[in-house]
Structure formats: C-alpha cells, structure tokens
N, C-alpha and C positions, 0 to 999 in steps of 0.2 A: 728521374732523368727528364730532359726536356725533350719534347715531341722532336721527334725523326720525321724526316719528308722519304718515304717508301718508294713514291710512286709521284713526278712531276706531271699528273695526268693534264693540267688543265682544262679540267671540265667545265661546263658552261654551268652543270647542276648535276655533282657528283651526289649521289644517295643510296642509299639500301646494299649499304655493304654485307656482305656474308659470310661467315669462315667454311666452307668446305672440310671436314674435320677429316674425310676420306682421303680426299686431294690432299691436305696440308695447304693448301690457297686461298685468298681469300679473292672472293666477287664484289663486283657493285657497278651500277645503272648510272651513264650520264643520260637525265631526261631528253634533253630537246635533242642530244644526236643521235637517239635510237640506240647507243651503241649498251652491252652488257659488255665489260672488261675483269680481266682475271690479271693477280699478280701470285705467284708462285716465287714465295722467298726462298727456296731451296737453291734457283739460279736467278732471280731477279727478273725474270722472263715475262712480260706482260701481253697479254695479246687481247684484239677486240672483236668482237662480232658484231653485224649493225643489221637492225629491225624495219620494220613497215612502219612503226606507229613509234609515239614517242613511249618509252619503257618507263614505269614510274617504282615499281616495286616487286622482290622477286622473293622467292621461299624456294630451298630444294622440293624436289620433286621424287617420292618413296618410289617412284619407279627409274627415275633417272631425268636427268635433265631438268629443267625448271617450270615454275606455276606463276606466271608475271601478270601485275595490274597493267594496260596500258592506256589507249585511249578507248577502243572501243567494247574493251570490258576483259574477260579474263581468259589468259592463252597459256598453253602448253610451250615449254620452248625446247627445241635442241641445238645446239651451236654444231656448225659445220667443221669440216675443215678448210671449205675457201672463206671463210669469214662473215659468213650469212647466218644466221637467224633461221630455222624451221621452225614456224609458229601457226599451232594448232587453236582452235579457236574453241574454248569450252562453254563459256555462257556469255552473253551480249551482257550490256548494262544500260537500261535506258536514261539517261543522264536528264537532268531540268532542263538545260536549252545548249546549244550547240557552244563548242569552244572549251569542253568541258574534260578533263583528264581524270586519268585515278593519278591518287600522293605516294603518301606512306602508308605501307602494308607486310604484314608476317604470319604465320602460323604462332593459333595457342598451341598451349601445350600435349594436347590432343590428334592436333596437327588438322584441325579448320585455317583456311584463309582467311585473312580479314585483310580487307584494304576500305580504304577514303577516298571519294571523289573530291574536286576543287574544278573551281572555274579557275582558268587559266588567265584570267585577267585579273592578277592580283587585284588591282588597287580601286577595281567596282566594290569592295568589302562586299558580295552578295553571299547571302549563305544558304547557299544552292547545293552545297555540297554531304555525304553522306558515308556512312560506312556501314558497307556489307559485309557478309559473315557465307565463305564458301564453303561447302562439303562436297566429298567425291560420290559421283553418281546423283546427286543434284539434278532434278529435270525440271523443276519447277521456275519461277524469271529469278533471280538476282533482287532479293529483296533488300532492303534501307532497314538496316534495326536502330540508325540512330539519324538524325536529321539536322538542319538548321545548324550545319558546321561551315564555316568560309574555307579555311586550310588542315583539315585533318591532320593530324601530325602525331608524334612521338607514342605510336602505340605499342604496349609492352606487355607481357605478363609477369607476376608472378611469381619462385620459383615452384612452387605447388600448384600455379595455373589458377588458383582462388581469386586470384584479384588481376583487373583491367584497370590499363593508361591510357590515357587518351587526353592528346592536348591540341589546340587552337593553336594557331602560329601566328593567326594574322592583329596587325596592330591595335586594333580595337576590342580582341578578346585575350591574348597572351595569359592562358589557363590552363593548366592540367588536370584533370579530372583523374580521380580513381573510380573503381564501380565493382561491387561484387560479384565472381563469375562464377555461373553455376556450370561445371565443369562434365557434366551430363548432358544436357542442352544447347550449351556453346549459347547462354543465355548473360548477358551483364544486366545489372540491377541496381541499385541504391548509389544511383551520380553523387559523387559530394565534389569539392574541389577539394583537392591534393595542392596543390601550389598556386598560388598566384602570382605569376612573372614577371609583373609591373612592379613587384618589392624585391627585383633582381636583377643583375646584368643581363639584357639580349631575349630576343624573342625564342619560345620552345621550339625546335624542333624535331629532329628523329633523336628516340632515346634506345636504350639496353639497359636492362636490369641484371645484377652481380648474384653469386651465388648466395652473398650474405643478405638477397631480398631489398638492395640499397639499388635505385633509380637516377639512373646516370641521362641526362640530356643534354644535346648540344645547346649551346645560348646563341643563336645566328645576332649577328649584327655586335656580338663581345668578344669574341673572338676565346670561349669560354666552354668549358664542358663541367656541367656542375653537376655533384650526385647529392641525392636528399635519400634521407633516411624513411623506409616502410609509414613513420608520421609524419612526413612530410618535415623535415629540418635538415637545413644545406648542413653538408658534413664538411664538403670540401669542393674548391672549383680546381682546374685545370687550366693551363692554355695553352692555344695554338697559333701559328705565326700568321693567322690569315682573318678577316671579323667576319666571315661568315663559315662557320663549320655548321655542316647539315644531319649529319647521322652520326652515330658509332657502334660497335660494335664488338665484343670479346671474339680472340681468336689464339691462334700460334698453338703450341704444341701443349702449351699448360694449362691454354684458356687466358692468360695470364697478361694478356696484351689488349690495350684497347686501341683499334682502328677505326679513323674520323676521315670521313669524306667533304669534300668543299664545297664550295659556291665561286666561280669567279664569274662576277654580272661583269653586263656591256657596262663601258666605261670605266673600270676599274681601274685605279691608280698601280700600275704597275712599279712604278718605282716606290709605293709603298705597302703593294702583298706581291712580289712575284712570285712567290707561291699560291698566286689564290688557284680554286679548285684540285689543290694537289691531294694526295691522299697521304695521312699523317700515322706516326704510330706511337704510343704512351705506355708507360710502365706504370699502372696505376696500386700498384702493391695490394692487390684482391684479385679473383678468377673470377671469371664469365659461367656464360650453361651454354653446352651445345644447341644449335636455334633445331627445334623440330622440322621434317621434311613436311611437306604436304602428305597425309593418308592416304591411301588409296583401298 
C-alpha cells in the first residue's frame, strides 16, 4: 500500500519517532520547536508538550516518562497535563564549541542510551560532533566513545543487540558504518562500512532494524526509505510523498507498520510537498522489535 499521511504535523524537523507498545501510540520530537508530540490511532487524537531546549532524541523511560538528548546534554522528561515538559536534568554534556545540539539517539538492547552530538550549523561540514553511551546511576562526565562525526544519524541495533549502525548524514561523508557490540560493556568495536550512500538515492538518516535483522533507513533528500540486507545489499526501497523523510520506526499492534517522520525546511515548495514534515505510515510486509526502555 502506499504511505498514509497519520498525522498533518508540519514539523519544521520531525524525528525519533517511538511506538509506545503500552499506550498503543506512537511518539516523536519536532527539534527546533521544543515540542515532544503523541498520535494515538485508537481516536486519532494528537497532543503536544513543548520544552526549554530544542528536543533531539527520546527513549521510554523503565520508570516512566522519557530519557531525551537535548541541547544541553541529557534529561529526564514528564509531560504535563497543561502541556509543559518537566525536565529533569541527569548529566551535562560538554560539547566542542557553542551552537552545538544532540541528533539521533536510542537505547541498546540492554537499554543504555546512546545519542550523537552535531553542530547545528549544518553546512560549516565541521566534525565536532560525537556519540555517547549513557547508563543509569552514571556519576562520572558524559564521555565521546566515538569522535570526528559532522551529523550522527541512523543509530540501530541488532536484533540480538551484536551489532551497531551508525551513519553520517552529512553531504561529504553519506556512510553507514556497522561495528561489533560487546553486549556486556555496551562497548562497539571493529567499524567497517556497511553502506555507502553515494551509490544510492538521498543522504542517511534515522534508521530501524526489522525482526528478520534487515536495516531500514530513511534516504532525506529521495524522498525514499530503503532496507539493506544484515550484508549490506538494498533489498528493497519505499516511498513517501515528501524528499525529505528523517526517521522510522516499527509500531501498531503487530509491530507490523512502519512510521516516518519529516523534514519541512524554510522555503519549501508547498505546492510541491504539502505534506512536508507530516508523519507517514507504510505496510512494509515484515514486523518491527519493541524499542527497549531506558534501565534503571
């Protein structure tokens, strides 16, 4: 079937969609408006909560509520009822120079945090940017286990949590990396490249891995969701009515759905994405894996 518009969000930078498996809802962050937004297909009901800092990436949370990347490093969250944000603040992140956000970020399957920083000024290409690895009761700072990244993006595990994703979004490196994960340590090891994006439609962005171990990415700028096979070979692409789709996601009652979040930039031809930043839904004929909560 071809992609369903769920949700007319208009987001500026829809990202890190979530299925809530308890809820039956699915979640996801528009960055630069602070807001975390819920759509509950049971009555179509959406509602939004808006934040301090721009929200870049969110995981449940094993005790309730959520574990989110934002700007100033990593918070605890609870949604209100007037539509606020209660954000507790767990560990700082000292970034390379000012201007600096977290991206894409999730729980292994252990249920560690990992999120990527980025400069927010895309198109300096500086690779200031970095990904940390968080644990509950962590006193120690917020260490870089990985360096020298411009846009962090499409981080995955898995389904046995063995192996780490990790791709570059930005136009000079459009690469996916796999990396061995030592599932004791919450340790990644032997980078190879997994894909190279430049013998593909659209640059990498936020991905989800299928229960059959097959690595689904959004293509930004193809308007594309491709899944390559555990060797790295496109099985199959997808598309969506908009050229920039940013994350996706398995959800719905079977797992069985795959939900893509958008992009609509300033100046965007409206009369030719008026859906851009909507949130989309596909029938990709495989199931998802429940995303793990944050440990506690």
């Amino acid at each position: 079937m071809p992609a369903e518009l769920i949700v007319d969000a208009r987001n500026a930078t829809g990202e890190s969609p979530v299925w809530h498996v308890q809820e039956q809802a699915l979640y996801w962050v528009d960055i630069p408006a602070r807001r975390l937004q819920r759509w509950s297909p049971a009555d179509g009901r959406t509602q939004s909560w808006s934040g301090a800092e721009m929200l870049a990436c969110i995981a449940r949370h094993a005790d309730g509520g959520w574990i989110a990347g934002m700007q100033s490093g990593l918070f605890r969250l609870q949604p209100n009822a007037d539509g606020s944000l209660q954000a507790s603040a767990l560990i700082g992140v000292q970034h390379a120079q000012p201007g600096m956000r977290f991206n894409d970020g999730r729980c292994d399957r252990q249920g560690r945090f990992w999120a990527g920083s980025m400069l927010q000024d895309m198109a300096a290409g500086a690779p200031l940017g970095a990904l940390y690895r968080y644990s509950a009761g962590q006193s120690e700072p917020l260490g870089a286990q990985l360096r020298e990244l411009i846009v962090p993006n499409g981080l995955a595990f898995s389904p046995d949590g063995k192996t780490m994703y990790l791709s570059d979004s930005h136009p000079a490196v459009q690469a996916i990396w796999a990396f061995d994960y030592d599932t004791d340590t919450g340790t990644p090891h032997n980078r190879r490249l997994f894909v190279d994006m430049r013998e593909h439609p659209g640059r990498p962005d936020g991905a989800a891995v299928d229960a059959e171990g097959c690595y689904w990415i959004c293509a930004n700028d193809a308007g594309l969701i491709h899944r390559f096979s555990p060797d790295g070979r496109l099985d199959r692409s997808l598309a969506v009515p908009v050229q920039k789709p940013s994350m996706c996601a398995f959800g719905g009652r079977q797992l069985d759905t795959l939900f893509v979040t958008s992009i609509r930039p300033a100046g965007v031809d409206l009369a030719e994405q008026p859906l851009a930043g909507g949130v989309f839904a596909l029938r990709p004929g495989v199931t998802g894996l429940e995303e793990p909560p944050f440990a506690t």
